[in-house]
N, C-alpha and C positions, 0 to 999 in steps of 0.2 A: 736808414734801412734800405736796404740793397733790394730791387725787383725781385731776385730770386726766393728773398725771405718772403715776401707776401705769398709768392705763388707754393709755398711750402707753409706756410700760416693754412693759404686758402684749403690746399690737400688737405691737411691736418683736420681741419675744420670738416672735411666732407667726407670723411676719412669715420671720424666719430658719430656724425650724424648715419652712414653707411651703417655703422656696429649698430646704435640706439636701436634704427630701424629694426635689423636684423635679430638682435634681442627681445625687440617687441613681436615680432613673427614667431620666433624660435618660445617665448612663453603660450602666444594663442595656441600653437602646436600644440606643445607639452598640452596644455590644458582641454583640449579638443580630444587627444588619445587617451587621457585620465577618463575624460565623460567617455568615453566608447567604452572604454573596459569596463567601469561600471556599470554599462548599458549591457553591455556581454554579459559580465556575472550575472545578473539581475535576470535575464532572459535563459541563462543556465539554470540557476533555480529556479525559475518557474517550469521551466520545460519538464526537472526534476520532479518538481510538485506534482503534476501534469501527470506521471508515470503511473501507470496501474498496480498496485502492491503486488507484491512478487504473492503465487498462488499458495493456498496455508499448505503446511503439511500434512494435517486434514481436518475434509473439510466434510461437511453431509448434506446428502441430497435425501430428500423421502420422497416415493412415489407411492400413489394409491394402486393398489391392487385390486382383482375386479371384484372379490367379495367385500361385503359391508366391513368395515371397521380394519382392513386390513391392508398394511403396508409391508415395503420396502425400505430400511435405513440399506443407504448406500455411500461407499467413503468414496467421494468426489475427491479427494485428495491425492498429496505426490509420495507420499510416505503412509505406512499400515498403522492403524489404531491399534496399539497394544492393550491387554486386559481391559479392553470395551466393555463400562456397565452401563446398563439401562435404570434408571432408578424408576420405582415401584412403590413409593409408599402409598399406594391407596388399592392396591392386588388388582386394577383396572391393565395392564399392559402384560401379554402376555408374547413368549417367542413362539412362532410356527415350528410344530412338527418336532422334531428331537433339538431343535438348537437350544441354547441358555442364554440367557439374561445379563451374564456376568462372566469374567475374563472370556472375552472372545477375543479372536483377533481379527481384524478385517482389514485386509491389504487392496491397496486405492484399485477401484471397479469391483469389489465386492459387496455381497448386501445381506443382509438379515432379514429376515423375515417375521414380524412380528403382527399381534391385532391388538384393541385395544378395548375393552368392553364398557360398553354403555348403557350401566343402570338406570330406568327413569328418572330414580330420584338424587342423580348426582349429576351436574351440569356436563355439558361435552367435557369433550378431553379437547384441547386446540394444541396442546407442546407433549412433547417428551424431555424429560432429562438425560445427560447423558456423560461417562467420563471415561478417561483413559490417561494412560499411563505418558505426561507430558502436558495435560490440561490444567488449566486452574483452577482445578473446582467441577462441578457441574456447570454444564453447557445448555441453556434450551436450544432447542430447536422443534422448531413450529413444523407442526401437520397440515398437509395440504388441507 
């Protein structure tokens, strides 16, 4: 075997150990940016989670008004209550003035004007019912 072979064995040799190495860097890599992406994603949906629900399209606020028993429904929302009813089964909830009770419409910053009567012998009233045209049903919503 001729000097030259050795020194061509020896490359060879250092040659492969060079790749191994480089192989063994090139998978920590890989494996390093797989953990960060998942660390990304994971911190994407939380931040997601995190996000305040987008605003209803409506929503209602009640304010007390300054006589006894009597309120403001108001649609705190980004879209109009169509055929707005008020439900009434116990004739306790009455609207102010000429409005109704039933298909109204009320487009977001508007408000109703309603009271609600308070026999001795029937406990408060603490909710109203209430539905429209895109709800699931009747909706409580509590009295200040």
């Amino acid at each position: 075997m001729k000097w030259t072979d050795v020194i061509a064995i020896i490359i060879s040799v250092v040659a492969v150990a060079v790749s191994a190495w480089g192989l063994r860097h090139a998978k920590a890599s890989a494996d390093a940016a797989r953990r960060s992406a998942e660390a990304a994603e994971r911190q994407a949906a939380a931040a997601e989670a995190a996000l305040p629900p987008p605003p209803s399209p409506v929503a209602w606020q009640v304010v007390h008004r300054g006589a006894p028993n009597s309120y403001l429904l108001r649609n705190a929302g980004t879209e109009p209550a169509v055929s707005l009813e008020i439900h009434d089964e116990d004739g306790l909830v009455r609207a102010s003035g000429e409005a109704s009770l039933s298909a109204v419409r009320l487009s977001p910053g508007q408000s109703l004007g309603f009271w609600v009567a308070t026999p001795a012998e029937l406990p408060e009233v603490t909710e109203i019912r209430a539905r429209w045209e895109g709800s699931d049903g009747w909706v409580v919503i509590p009295l200040p």
